[in-house]
C-alpha angles and dihedrals in degrees: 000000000000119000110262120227100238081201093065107008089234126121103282108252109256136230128196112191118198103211146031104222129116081276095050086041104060097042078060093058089039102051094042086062097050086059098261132147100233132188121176125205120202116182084205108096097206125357120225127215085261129157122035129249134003142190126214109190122217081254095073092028095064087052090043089051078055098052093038094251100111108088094051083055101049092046093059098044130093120276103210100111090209136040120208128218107215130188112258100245110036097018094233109170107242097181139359130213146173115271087219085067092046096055116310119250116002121208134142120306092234101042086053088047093050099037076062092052092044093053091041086052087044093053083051102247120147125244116185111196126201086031108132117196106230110189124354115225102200103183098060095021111244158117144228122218130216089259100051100258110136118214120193136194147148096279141356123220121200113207095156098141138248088321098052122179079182093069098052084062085053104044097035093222131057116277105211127205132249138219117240092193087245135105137181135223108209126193135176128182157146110293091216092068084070091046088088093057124087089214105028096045078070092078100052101052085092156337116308154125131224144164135217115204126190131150108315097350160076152186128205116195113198123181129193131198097023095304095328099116122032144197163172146191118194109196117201137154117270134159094191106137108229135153118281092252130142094204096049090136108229135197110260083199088068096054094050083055092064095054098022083132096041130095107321081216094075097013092059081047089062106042085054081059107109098179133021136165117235109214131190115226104218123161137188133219123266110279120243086231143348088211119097118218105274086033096240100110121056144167134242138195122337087000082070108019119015120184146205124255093246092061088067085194106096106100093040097048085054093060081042086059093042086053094054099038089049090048097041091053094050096051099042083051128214098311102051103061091138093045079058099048097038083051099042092057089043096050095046101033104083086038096059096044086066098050090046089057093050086071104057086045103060088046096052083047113048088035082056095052108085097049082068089059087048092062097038095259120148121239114226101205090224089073095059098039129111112264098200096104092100082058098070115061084065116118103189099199093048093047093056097048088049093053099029087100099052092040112036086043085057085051106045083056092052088051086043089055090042100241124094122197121236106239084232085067104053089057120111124212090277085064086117098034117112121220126232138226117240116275082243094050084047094047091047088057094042085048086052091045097054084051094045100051090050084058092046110026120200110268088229129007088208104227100107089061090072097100096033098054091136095038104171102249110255104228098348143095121291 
């Protein structure tokens, strides 16, 4: 029997959710506090502590407070209050900035992931692992499992991840991925394996964050628990075609050769490391629309947006998503599902695409920066720095329910005409620009910043390593 609204006495509206992920997680929260009866299917039987670091922005943290889930992220994160940006061969710190700017709180990939699960099981939603959807039926919502059953609902999310079955749905062809000419190794391992070495046991003393930045390519270092945990992401160019996968191993030999010559600190780090993934950066276009025909089926997070690393922004513009899809169907109510979907793409769409584009630009930035020093230019720190500060004031829940009237009214209209505009096609020619935060909201961080780094000085400043950049490892692996 469905589960009956005691506020109405009518059947509760019901969410199926395809996928367990951080995505698939927080529509779950979202959508249990909306008033909704919500199941979750995730094809995965049992998921493993895999991946490395993550950030989570004050944009999705205000929403997570609001779904209980806070306190088990904040307890996981790192604890440094700043990051540094530091130049590839000294280490020299060329700029400093809040971690909070960078992206939020930073903890591992797969505690995040299971501090969600824990929250969705203690709400009482079900998740049922090891359940693969099989076929998706959008006219009258629906899937299919692997078994047969059928399981219907009101509406039916995919947030299956950067390789959707759900999109294809969606789309109603195959979205294949491209290449960006960049991959990742990405390692993740116990602090105490750098203790033995005069440079590397730096960078567990403590919590902190830093990146190394040298021609076309970076490292971000990353501890938890106070240098218990410990790791590292080399970026570099690479066109090697290789499946999209997270858990492709890699040679951690490989990555030393890329930055044999750069800071021991980080360099003597890597060649401790025993095991990394090697991970192939692709990326897609943006879709022409996360709705499926009937607009009963729609898609969430990475299905619909993924983003680069250097965003920094992935997991936390999925719970964004999950804010302003719960608030737009309960306000459309039970009947205009369609009305909900068609205004919440509308309403997050410009709004990705700039987020998505914050990504792409760090990169090109800080992997530019050192030509500048080839050639005795100065760097100014405001040109490698981070530019999401404009991201986080937004309260995704609030927003859509500011906005639900105008937009929903424009495309209620569009319904009534019968032709509904793609949200690509209402952009203007700023659709990739990023917006900036005022000079006096900048000057007001950077003032933070200065007080924060004399309250938790930098654990090296980088510039005694200049003669000893290929130090022999004390104790380690050559």
């Amino acid at each position: 029997m469905p589960e009956v609204d005691p506020r109405t006495g009518t059947d509760k509206f019901k969410v199926i959710i395809v996928g367990a992920g951080l995505g698939g997680c927080a529509c779950a929260m979202a959508m249990h506090y909306a008033g909704f009866e919500v199941v979750v299917y995730e094809k995965i039987k049992k998921f493993l502590r895999l991946g490395d670091s993550l950030g989570l922005g004050e944009n999705a943290l205000r929403l997570l407070e609001r779904w209980g889930c806070l306190d088990k992220i904040v307890a996981i994160g790192n604890k440094s209050p700043v990051f540094h940006m530091r130049r590839y061969d000294t280490g020299e710190i060329l700029a400093t900035q809040r971690l909070l700017d960078m992206a939020g709180y930073i903890g591992h990939r797969g505690d995040y992931h299971q501090a969600f699960i824990d929250r969705v099981l203690e709400l009482g939603i079900p998740i049922h692992m090891g359940t693969n959807v099989a076929k998706y039926n959008e006219d009258d919502p629906s899937v299919t499992l692997d078994s047969g059953e059928i399981a219907q609902a009101d509406i039916v999310i995919g947030a299956d991840g950067i390789k959707s079955a759900c999109r294809e749905l969606v789309l109603g062809f195959t979205d294949k991925p491209k290449s960006s000419g960049y991959a990742c190794y990405r390692a993740y391992m116990p602090g105490s394996r750098l203790k033995s070495d005069p440079y590397a046991k730096r960078l567990v003393e403590k919590d902190c964050m830093n990146v190394w930045i040298g021609p076309d390519l970076h490292i971000v270092q990353n501890t938890c628990k106070d240098g218990e945990e410990f790791n590292w992401i080399i970026t570099h160019k690479d066109e090697a075609d290789i499946l999209e996968s997270w858990s492709q191993p890699g040679d951690p030999k490989e990555a030393v050769k890329l930055v044999a010559d750069w800071d021991p600190t980080i360099v003597n780090a890597m060649k401790l490391t025993e095991t990394c993934l090697d991970w192939k950066i692709v990326y897609r276009e943006p879709l022409p629309t996360w709705i499926s025909r009937s607009g009963k089926v729609c898609l969430l997070g990475d299905s619909a947006h993924p983003h680069l690393p250097t965003s920094a922004q992935g997991a936390s513009q999925a719970v964004e998503d999950s804010a302003c899809l719960a608030t737009c169907l309960k306000l459309a109510g039970k009947g205009n599902v369609r009305l909900a979907t068609l205004t919440y793409e509308r309403m997050r769409y410009a709004r990705v695409l700039k987020t998505q584009k914050t990504g792409e630009d760090l990169r090109i930035r800080w992997h530019n920066a050192l030509k500048k020093v080839q050639k005795g230019e100065h760097i100014e720190p405001d040109s490698i720095k981070m530019r999401n500060a404009w991201i986080y004031k937004h309260d995704a829940e609030a927003d859509a329910r500011e906005r639900w009237q105008a937009v929903s009214k424009q495309i209620q209209k569009e319904m009534d005409a019968g032709k509904v505009s793609l949200p690509a096609d209402l952009l203007g020619e700023d659709r990739y620009d990023i917006p900036r935060i005022s000079a006096e909201e900048q000057a007001e961080i950077d003032r933070i910043v200065v007080q924060m780094v004399k309250d938790y000085p930098p654990s090296y400043t980088g510039r005694d390593t200049t003669a000893t950049v290929m130090a022999p490892i004390v104790g380690g692996v050559a």
